[in-house]
C-alpha positions as CSV (number, residue, x, y, z in Angstrom):
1,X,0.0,0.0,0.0
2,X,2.9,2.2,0.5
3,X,4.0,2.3,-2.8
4,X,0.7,3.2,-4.3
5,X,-1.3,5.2,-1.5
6,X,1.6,6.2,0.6
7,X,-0.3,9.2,1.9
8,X,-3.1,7.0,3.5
9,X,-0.1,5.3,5.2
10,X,1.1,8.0,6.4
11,X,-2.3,9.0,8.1
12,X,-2.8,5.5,9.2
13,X,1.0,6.0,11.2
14,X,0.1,9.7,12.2
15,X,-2.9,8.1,13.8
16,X,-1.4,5.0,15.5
17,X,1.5,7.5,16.8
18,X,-0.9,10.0,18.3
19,X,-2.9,7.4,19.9
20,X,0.3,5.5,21.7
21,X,1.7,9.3,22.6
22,X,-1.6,10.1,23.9
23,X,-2.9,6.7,25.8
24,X,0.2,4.7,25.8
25,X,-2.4,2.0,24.2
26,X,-2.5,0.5,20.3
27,X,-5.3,2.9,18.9
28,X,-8.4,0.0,18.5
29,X,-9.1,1.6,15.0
30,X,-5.5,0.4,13.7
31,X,-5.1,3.7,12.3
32,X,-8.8,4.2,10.6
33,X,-9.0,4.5,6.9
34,X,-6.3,6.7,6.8
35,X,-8.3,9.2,4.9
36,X,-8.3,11.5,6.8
37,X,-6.7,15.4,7.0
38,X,-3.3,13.8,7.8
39,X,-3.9,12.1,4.6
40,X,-5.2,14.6,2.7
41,X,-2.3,17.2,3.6
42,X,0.2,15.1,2.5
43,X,-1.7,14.0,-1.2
44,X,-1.6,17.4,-1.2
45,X,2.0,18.2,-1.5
46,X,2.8,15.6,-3.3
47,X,0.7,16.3,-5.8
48,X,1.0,20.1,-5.6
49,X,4.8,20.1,-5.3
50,X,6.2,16.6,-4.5
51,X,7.1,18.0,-1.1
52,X,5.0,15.0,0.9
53,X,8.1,13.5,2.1
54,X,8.2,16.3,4.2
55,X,6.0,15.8,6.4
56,X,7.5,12.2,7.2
57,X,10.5,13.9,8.7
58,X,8.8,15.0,11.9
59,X,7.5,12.0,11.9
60,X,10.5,10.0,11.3
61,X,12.1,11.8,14.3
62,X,9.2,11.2,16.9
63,X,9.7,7.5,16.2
64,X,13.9,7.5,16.4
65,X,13.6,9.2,19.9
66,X,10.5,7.4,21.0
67,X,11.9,4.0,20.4
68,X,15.9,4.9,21.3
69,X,17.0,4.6,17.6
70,X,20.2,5.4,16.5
71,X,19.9,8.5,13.3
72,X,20.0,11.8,12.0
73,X,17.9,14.5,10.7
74,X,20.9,14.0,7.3
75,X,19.8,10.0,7.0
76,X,16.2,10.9,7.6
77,X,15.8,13.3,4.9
78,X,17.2,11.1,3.1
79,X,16.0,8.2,3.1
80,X,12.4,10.3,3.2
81,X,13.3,11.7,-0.1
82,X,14.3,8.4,-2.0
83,X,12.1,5.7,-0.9
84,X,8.8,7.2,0.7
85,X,7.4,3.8,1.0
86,X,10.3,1.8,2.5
87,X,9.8,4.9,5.0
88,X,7.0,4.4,5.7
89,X,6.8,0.4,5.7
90,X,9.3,0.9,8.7
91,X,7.8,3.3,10.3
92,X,4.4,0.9,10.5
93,X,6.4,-2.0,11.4
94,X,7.6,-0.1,14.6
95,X,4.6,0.9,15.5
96,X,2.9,-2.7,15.3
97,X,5.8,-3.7,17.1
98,X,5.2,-1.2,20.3
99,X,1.2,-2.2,20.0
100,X,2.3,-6.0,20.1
101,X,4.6,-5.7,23.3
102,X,2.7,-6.6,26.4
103,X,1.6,-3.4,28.5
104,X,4.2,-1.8,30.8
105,X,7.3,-3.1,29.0
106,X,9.8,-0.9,28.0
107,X,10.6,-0.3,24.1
108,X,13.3,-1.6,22.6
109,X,16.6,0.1,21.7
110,X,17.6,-0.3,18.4
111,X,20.9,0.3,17.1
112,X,21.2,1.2,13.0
């Protein structure tokens, strides 16, 4: 899906993240549809300007320093820029990751 709807991805993640920052709990809607403003904002850009990648780099560094992972703004960028849904792919996987984990554990460090 995140090669050929990557902005509904990316409003699925926005979603799940929100929810775990907010309630510390998986969000029981997985994400939702993903169409949502989120969604919409990044289409948007892309199609505007091909800027959507953009938005993934906030993104991208909530979920290094949530989950301890080793990075920088340089790498992020990049790797934002050249493969948006590889991107985006991990960033879902980590999430499903933290929702899996039984409540009250501590998040994994990982090292890149």
């Amino acid at each position: 899906m995140s090669c050929w709807c990557p902005c509904m991805v990316y409003g699925k993640n926005r979603q799940r993240l929100d929810h775990l920052q907010e309630n510390d709990t998986a969000d029981p809607e997985n994400g939702g549809s993903g169409c949502d403003a989120d969604c919409c904002m990044h289409l948007a850009l892309n199609v505007l300007c091909g800027f959507g990648w953009v938005l993934q780099l906030g993104q991208r560094a909530t979920l290094r320093a949530r989950y301890h992972i080793d990075g920088s703004p340089i790498n992020d960028c990049l790797t934002a820029f050249f493969c948006i849904p590889c991107e985006l792919s991990q960033e879902s996987r980590e999430l499903a990751e933290e929702e899996m984990a039984p409540p009250n554990t501590e998040r994994q460090t990982h090292n890149t």
